[in-house]
N, C-alpha and C positions, 0 to 999 in steps of 0.2 A: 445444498440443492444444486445438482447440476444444470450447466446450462440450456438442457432440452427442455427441461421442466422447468424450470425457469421461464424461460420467455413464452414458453408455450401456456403456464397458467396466467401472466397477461396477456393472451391472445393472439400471442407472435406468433413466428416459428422459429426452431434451430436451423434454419438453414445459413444462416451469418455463421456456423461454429468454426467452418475448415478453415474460414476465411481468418476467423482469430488463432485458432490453433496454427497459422502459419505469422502474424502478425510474432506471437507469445516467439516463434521460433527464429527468430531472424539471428543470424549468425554474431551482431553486438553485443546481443542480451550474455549476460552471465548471471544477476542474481535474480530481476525482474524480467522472469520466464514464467512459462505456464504454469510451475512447479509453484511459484510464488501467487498466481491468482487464484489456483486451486486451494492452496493455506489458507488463503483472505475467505474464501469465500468457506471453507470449513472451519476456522475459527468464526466469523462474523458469523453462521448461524447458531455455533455454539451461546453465542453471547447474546445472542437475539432472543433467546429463552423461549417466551409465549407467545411471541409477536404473530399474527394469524397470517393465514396463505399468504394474501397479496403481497403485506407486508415483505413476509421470507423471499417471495419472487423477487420484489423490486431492489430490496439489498443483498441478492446474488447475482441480480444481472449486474449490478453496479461494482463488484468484489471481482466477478469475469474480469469486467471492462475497465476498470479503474486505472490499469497501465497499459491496456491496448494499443496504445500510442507509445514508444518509449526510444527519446533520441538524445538522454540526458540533457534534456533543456527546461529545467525547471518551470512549472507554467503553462510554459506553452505545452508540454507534453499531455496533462490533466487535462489542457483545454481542450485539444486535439481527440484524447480518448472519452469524453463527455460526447463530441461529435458526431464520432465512430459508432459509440451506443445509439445515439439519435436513430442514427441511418440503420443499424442495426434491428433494430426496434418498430421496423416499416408494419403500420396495421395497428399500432399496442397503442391506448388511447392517450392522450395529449396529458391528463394529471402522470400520469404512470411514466412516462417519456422523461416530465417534467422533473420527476423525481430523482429517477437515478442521475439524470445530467446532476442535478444540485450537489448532490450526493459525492459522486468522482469530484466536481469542483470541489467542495471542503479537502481533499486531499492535500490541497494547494498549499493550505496555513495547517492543515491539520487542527480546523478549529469548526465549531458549528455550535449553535444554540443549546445550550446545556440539556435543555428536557427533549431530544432528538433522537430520540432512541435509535434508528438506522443509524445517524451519522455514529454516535456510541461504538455500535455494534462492528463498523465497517475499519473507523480509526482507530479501535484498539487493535480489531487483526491485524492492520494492516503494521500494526509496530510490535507485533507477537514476536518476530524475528531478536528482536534486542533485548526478550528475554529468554533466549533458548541456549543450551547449554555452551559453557567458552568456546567448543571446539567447531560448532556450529555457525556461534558468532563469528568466530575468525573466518571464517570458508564463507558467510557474509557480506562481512567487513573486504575482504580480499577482492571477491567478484565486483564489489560497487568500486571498487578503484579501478578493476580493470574496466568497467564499463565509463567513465571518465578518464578513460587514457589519452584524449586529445590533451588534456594538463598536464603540464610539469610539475613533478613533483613539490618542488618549492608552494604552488598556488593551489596542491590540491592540499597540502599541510595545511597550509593556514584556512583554506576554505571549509578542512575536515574539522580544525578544531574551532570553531567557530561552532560549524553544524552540533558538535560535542556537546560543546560548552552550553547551547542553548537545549540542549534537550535536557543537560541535569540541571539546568535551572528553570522547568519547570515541569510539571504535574504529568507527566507521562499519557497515563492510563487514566481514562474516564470514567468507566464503571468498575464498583468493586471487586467483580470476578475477576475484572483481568487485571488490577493491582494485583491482588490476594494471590494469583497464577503468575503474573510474569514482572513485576515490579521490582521486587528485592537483585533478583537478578540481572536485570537489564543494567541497573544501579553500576553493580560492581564490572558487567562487560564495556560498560558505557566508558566509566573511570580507567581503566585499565586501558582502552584505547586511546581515550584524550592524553595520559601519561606517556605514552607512546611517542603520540606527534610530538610531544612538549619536548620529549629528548631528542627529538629530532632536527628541533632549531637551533640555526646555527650562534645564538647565543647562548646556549643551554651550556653550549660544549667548552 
């Protein structure tokens, strides 16, 4: 659902779009661009299934917005684009506000109440990236390093394979279509990058 109709079937309007279409475009962005909210926000309704109007609205306003905000600063970035939606969102009634803010926050741990169907929908897209094909992943993998370039290398290794190492030791994908769709592979792009850093320590060698 794009974002006209989007906010405009919770009673908004599009006129906040130019404003994000220039946010999505700021010249630090490399992987988390507009290219990357438009995915979120076409996989999350793929995965949304039968979920009725409002529902689809409120978790594609939240797939827009969910990186609106983006200064690599874990946290605060989510908190900031929860914000943005807020103001964004001027007229759209207080439950429906209330929701997509929640919504972008779970981004934060990547975690929400199991039977949440939005949050489901919103946090599998948003890690659909990790299981798209190697060449994909690497042109990924690559832009989110340049987009952390204020770190040296030494502390983005070890901060990368940290981030790695916890996402294969746990459960990826929440619902089964997007195991079944992107899980096997994620697996092997995931493995093959944390091998990566590992040789890159200077104990390795």
């Amino acid at each position: 659902m794009k974002w006209a109709e989007a906010s405009t079937a919770l009673g908004g309007t599009p006129d906040a779009w130019p404003r994000l279409v220039a946010r999505y475009g700021e010249p630090h962005r490399r992987y988390h661009t507009l290219d990357h909210a438009a995915a979120v926000a076409r996989d999350s309704a793929w995965l949304a299934g039968d979920l009725g109007e409002t529902d689809r609205a409120v978790l594609a306003v939240a797939a827009w917005t969910h990186d609106v905000v983006y200064d690599a600063k874990p946290g605060e970035d989510e908190r900031a684009s929860a914000a943005w939606a807020r103001e964004a969102l001027e007229g759209v009634r207080e439950e429906h506000v209330n929701r997509v803010e929640g919504l972008i926050l779970t981004t934060i741990k990547h975690d929400a109440p199991a039977d949440d169907a939005l949050a489901t929908a919103l946090l599998d897209a948003d890690l659909a990236i990790l299981g798209a094909p190697e060449a994909r992943y690497a042109a990924y993998a690559k832009a989110v390093r340049e987009e952390y370039a204020k770190y040296p290398d030494d502390v983005w290794r070890e901060g990368r394979i940290a981030v790695l190492e916890g996402m294969l030791n746990r459960t990826l994908y929440r619902s089964e279509a997007a195991r079944t769709r992107w899980a096997t592979a994620a697996a092997k792009n995931l493995t093959a990058e944390l091998t990566h850093w590992r040789r890159e320590q200077p104990d390795h060698r």
